[in-house]
C-alpha positions as CSV (number, residue, x, y, z in Angstrom):
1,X,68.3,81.9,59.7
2,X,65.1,84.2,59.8
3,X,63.8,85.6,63.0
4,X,60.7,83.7,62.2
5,X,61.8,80.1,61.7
6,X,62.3,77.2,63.9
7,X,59.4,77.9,66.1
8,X,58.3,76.4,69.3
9,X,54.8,76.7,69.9
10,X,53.3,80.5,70.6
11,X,54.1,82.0,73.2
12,X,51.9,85.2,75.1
13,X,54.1,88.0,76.7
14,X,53.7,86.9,79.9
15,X,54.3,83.4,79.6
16,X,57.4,83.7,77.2
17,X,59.8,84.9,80.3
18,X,58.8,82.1,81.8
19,X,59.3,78.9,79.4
20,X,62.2,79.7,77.6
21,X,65.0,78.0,78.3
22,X,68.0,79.9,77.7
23,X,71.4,78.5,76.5
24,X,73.9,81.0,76.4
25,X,76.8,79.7,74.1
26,X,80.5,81.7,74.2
27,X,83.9,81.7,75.2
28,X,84.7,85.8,75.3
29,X,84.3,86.7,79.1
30,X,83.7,90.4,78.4
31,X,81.3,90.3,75.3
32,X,79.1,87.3,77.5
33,X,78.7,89.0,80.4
34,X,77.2,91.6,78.4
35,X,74.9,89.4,77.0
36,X,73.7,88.3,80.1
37,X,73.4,91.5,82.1
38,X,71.0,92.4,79.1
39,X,68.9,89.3,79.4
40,X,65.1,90.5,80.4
41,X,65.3,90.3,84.3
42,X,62.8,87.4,84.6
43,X,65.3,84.6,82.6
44,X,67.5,82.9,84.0
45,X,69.6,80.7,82.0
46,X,72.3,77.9,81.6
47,X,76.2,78.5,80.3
48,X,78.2,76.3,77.8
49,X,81.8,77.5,77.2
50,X,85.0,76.9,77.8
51,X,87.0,77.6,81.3
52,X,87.5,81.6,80.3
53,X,83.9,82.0,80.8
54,X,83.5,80.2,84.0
55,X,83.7,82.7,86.4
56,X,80.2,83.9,84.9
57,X,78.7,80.7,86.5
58,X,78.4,82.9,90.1
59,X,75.9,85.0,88.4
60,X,72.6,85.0,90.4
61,X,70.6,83.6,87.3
62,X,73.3,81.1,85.9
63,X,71.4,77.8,86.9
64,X,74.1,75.9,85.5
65,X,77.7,75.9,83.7
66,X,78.7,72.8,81.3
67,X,82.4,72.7,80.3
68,X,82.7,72.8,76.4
69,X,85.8,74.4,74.6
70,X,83.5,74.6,71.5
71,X,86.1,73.8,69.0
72,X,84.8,72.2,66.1
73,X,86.8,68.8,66.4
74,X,84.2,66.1,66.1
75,X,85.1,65.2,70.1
76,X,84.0,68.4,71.0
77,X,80.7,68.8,68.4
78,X,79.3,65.6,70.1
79,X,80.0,66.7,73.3
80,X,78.1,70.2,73.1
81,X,75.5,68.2,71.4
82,X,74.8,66.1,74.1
83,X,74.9,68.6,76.3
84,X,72.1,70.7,74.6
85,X,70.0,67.1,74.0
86,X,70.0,66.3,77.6
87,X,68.8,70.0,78.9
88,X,66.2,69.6,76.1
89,X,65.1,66.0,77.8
90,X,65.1,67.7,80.9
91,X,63.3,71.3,79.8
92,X,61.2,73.1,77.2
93,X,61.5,75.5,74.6
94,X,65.4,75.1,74.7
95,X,66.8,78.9,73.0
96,X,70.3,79.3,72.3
97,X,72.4,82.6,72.3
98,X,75.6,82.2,70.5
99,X,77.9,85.3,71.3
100,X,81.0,84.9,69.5
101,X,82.7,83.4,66.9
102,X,83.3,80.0,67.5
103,X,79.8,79.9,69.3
104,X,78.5,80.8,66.1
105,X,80.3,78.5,64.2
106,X,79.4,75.5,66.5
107,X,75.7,76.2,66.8
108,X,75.3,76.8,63.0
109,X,77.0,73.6,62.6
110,X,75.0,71.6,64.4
111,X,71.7,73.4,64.7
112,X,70.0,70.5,62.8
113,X,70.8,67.8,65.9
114,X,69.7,70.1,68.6
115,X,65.8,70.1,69.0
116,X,66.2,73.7,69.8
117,X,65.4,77.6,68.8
118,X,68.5,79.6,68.4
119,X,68.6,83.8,68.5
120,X,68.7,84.9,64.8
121,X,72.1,84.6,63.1
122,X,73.3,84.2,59.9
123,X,74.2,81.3,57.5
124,X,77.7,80.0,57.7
125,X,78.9,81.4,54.5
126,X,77.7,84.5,55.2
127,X,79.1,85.0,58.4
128,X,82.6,84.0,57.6
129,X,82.3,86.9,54.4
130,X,81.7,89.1,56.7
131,X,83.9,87.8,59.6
132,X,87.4,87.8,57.4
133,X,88.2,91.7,57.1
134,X,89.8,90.9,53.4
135,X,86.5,89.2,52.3
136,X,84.4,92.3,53.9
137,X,86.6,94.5,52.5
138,X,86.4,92.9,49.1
139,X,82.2,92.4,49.4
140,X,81.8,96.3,49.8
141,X,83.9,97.1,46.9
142,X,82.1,94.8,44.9
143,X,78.5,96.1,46.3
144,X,80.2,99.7,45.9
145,X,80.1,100.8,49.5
146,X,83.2,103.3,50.5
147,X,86.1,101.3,51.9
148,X,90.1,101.9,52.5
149,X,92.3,101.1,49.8
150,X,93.6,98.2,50.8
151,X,95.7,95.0,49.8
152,X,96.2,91.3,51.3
153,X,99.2,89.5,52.5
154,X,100.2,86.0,53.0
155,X,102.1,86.8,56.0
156,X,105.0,89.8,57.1
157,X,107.6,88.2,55.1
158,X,105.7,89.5,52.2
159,X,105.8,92.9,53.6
160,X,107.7,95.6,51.5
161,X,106.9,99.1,53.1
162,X,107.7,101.2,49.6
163,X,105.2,98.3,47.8
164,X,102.6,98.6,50.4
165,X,103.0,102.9,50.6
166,X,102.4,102.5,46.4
167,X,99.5,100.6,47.0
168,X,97.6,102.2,49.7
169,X,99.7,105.8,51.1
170,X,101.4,106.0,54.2
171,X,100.6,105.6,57.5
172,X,98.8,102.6,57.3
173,X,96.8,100.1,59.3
174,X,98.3,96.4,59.3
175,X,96.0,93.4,60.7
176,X,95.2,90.0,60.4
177,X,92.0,89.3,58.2
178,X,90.8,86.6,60.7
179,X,91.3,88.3,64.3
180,X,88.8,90.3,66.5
181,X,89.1,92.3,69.6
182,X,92.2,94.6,68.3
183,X,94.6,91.7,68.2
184,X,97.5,92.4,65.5
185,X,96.3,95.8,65.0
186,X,99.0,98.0,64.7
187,X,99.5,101.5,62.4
188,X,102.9,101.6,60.6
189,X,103.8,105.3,59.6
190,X,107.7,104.7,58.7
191,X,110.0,101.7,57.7
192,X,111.3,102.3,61.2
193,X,108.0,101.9,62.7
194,X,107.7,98.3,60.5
195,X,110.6,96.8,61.5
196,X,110.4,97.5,65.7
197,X,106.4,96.6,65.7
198,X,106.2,93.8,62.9
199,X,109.5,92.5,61.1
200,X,111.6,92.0,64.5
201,X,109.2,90.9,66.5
202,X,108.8,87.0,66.8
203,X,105.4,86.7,68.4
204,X,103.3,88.9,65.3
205,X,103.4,85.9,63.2
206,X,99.8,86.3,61.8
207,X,98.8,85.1,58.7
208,X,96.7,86.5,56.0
209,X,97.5,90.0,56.6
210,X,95.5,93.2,55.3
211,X,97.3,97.1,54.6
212,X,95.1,99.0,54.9
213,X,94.8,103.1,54.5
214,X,95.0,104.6,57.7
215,X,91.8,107.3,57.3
216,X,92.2,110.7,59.6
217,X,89.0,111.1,61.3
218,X,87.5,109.7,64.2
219,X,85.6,105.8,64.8
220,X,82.0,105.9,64.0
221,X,80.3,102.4,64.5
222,X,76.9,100.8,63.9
223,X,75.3,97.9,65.3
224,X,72.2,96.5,64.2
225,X,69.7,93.5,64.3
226,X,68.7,92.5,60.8
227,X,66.0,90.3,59.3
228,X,66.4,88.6,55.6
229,X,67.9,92.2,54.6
230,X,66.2,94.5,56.2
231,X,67.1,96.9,59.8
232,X,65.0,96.2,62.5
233,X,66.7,98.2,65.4
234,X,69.6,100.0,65.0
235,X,72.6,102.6,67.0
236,X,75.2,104.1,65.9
237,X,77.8,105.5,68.4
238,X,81.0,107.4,68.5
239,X,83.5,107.5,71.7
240,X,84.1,110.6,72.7
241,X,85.6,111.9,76.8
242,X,84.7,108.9,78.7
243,X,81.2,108.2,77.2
244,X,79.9,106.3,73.9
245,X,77.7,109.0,72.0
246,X,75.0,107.3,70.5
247,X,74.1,109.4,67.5
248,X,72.8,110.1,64.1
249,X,74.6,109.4,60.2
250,X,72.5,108.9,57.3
251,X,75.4,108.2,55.2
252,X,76.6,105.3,57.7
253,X,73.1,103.6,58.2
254,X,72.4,103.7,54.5
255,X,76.0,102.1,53.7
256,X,75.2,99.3,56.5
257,X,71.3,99.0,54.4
258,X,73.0,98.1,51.6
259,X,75.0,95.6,52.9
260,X,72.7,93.5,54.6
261,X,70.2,93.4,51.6
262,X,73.3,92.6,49.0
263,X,73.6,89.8,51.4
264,X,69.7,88.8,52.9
265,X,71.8,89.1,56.6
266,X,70.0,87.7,59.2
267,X,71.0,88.6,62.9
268,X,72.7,91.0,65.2
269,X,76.1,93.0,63.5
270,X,78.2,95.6,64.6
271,X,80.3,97.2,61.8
272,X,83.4,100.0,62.4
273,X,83.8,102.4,59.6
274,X,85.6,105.9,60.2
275,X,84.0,109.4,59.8
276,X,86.7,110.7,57.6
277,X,87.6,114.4,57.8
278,X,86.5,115.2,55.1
279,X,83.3,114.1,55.8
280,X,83.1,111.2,54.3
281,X,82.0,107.6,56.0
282,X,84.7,104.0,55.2
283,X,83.7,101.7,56.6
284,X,86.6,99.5,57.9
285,X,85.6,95.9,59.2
286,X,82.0,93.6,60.9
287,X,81.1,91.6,63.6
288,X,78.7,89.6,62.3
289,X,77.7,89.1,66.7
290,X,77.5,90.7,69.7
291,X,79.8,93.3,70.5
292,X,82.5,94.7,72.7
293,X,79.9,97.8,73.8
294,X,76.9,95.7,73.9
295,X,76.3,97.1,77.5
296,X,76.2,100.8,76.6
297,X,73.3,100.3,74.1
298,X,71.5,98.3,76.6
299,X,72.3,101.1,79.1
300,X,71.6,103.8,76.3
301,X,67.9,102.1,76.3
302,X,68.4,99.8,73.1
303,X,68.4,96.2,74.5
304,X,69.6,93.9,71.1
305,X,69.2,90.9,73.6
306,X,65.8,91.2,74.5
307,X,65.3,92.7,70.7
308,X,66.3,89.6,69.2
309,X,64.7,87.1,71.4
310,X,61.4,88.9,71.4
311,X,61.4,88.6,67.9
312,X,62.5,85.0,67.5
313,X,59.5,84.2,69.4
314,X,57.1,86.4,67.1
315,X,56.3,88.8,69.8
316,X,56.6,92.6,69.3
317,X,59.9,94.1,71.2
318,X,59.4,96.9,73.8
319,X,62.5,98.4,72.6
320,X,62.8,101.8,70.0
321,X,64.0,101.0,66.5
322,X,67.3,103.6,67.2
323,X,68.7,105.7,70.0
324,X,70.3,109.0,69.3
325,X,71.3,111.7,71.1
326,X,71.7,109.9,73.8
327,X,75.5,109.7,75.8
328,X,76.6,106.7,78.2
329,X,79.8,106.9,80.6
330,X,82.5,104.8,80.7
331,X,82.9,102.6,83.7
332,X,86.2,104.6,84.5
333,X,84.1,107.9,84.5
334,X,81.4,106.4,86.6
335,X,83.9,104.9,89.1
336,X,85.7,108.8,89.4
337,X,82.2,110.4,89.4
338,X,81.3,108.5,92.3
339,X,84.4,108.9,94.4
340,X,84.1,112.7,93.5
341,X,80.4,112.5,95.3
342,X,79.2,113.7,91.6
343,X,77.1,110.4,91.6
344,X,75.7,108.4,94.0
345,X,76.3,104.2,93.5
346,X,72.9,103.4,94.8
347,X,70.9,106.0,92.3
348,X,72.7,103.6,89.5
349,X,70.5,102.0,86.9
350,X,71.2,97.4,87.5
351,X,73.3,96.9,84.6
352,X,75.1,100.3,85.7
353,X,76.1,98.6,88.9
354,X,77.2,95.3,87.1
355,X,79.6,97.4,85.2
356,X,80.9,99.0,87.7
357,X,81.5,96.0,89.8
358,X,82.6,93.6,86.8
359,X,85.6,96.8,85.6
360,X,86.4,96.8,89.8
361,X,86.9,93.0,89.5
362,X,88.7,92.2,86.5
363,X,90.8,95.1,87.6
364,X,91.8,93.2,90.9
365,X,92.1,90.0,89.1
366,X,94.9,92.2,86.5
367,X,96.4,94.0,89.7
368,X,97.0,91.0,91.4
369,X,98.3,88.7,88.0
370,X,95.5,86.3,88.8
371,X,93.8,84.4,85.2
């Protein structure tokens, strides 16, 4: 979908704050409240998701929170549909932010009933390319953008570690192709190391797998919000002591170019790759939507949120086309910086002080074994 298309009526700066009406579609805690801390300060907005997210509801500009577990069973399409038509009967200029995966994959599915804008976002086919690590990894070899050796599985029972070292070295990376936030992730080195992680336990029964080359280096990411092909705003970041390092890598930002104009990507995308010791750039896997770090850019001074929505709306973002050079503490090094007197709480930037205070709470909630 182009950042252009489906197009209320214009909108001037001033009044665009005011008349949309945000839906913010998810069911990953973390990656929403991201989202919403990087909202522009005068929209509020309403939350569909599923009971993970409801805690979000408390939020000083969450006017209201409607119960959807957005699977795509037909029960659950009509519902989220009716939910979206009767807050377009009631307000204007309806714009919906999917965040995650199966938000994507329920708005794009039934866009066409809704009477609303959505943020930009890609097609369905091309998302799920880009959303299966096999397909991804398969699309850049094709497009001839560095990648891992790599081979797929059908599940562990497939598994043969002297096969798999043939194939693409040892140690190596397994993963399920269709997981996100880590899950299944695991780097065999031995035969040993196979059996206690994967072949003897009962619970990793993920299925298709991917082997891929384990690459010495360090993790070097990009994100990025595209039009038909083409970069808009980009950041590319690298962890490093407690803080995401927003820096620069030619190599990286060209690979990512290619990418999106092999494929006429429309919408935000984060992609991990590895900075190689030799000094060369893989890239390893997308998110073809928001992102785990989504909060440091915004912090770092690149706001993809606001980014997007300005330019759904055809008005001209305030935000830079890239950050570099620019370095953003962890929550964890805020929190000790502050009981160290190194930093004062009340000096903090906002979204600083709502992630402090979301780490503080969802550390309580795991200290005391609450959901």
């Amino acid at each position: 979908m182009a950042l252009t298309t489906r197009r209320a009526q214009p909108l001037t700066e001033t009044l665009f704050k005011r008349a949309l009406t945000v839906v913010v579609v998810a069911e990953t805690s973390s990656i929403t409240a991201a989202v919403i801390d990087s909202l522009p300060d005068e929209i509020s907005y309403f939350l569909v998701g599923p009971q993970s997210i409801a805690f979000l509801r408390h939020a000083i500009r969450c006017r209201e929170y409607f119960v959807n577990d957005l699977s795509l069973e037909e029960r659950n399409q009509t519902e989220f549909v009716r939910t979206i038509q009767r807050l377009g009967v009631e307000k204007s200029n309806l714009f919906l932010i999917p965040v995650d995966d199966s938000a994507n994959r329920i708005v794009q599915l039934t866009i066409g009933r809704l009477g609303a804008m959505s943020y930009p976002m890609p097609d369905s086919r091309t998302f799920e390319v880009l959303n299966d690590k096999w397909q991804f990894h398969q699309k850049c070899s094709e497009i001839g953008v560095r990648v891992p050796k790599a081979i797929c599985l059908k599940d562990k029972s497939e598994i043969d570690c002297e096969y798999v070292r043939k194939k693409v070295g040892l140690p190596f990376v397994l993963k399920p192709t269709n997981k996100s936030n880590g899950l299944g992730v695991k780097i065999i080195g031995s035969e040993k190391s196979l059996s206690e992680q994967i072949l003897s336990v009962r619970k990793y029964d993920y299925s298709p797998l991917m082997a891929q080359s384990f690459i010495a280096g360090i993790d070097i990411d990009i994100s990025a919000l595209v039009d038909r092909g083409y970069i808009k705003q980009f950041a590319i970041q690298t962890r490093k002591r407690d803080a995401l390092h927003f820096v620069k890598n030619d190599e990286l930002l060209e690979a990512t170019k290619i990418i999106v104009r092999e494929l006429c990507y429309t919408g935000v995308i984060h992609i991990d790759a590895r900075l190689g010791t030799s000094g060369k750039i893989f890239l390893i896997e997308a998110n073809p939507r928001f992102w785990g770090s989504l909060a440091e850019a915004t912090s770092g001074g690149l706001n993809f949120v606001r980014a997007g929505i300005y330019t759904s709306v055809g008005l001209e973002s305030p935000d830079p086309t890239t950050i570099c050079n620019v370095s953003v503490p962890s929550t964890k090094q805020m929190l000790k910086d502050i009981l160290t007197f190194k930093r004062s709480y009340w000096r903090l930037g906002q979204l600083e002080r709502l992630r402090l205070r979301r780490a503080a709470r969802i550390y309580m909630r795991s200290a005391l074994h609450l959901p």
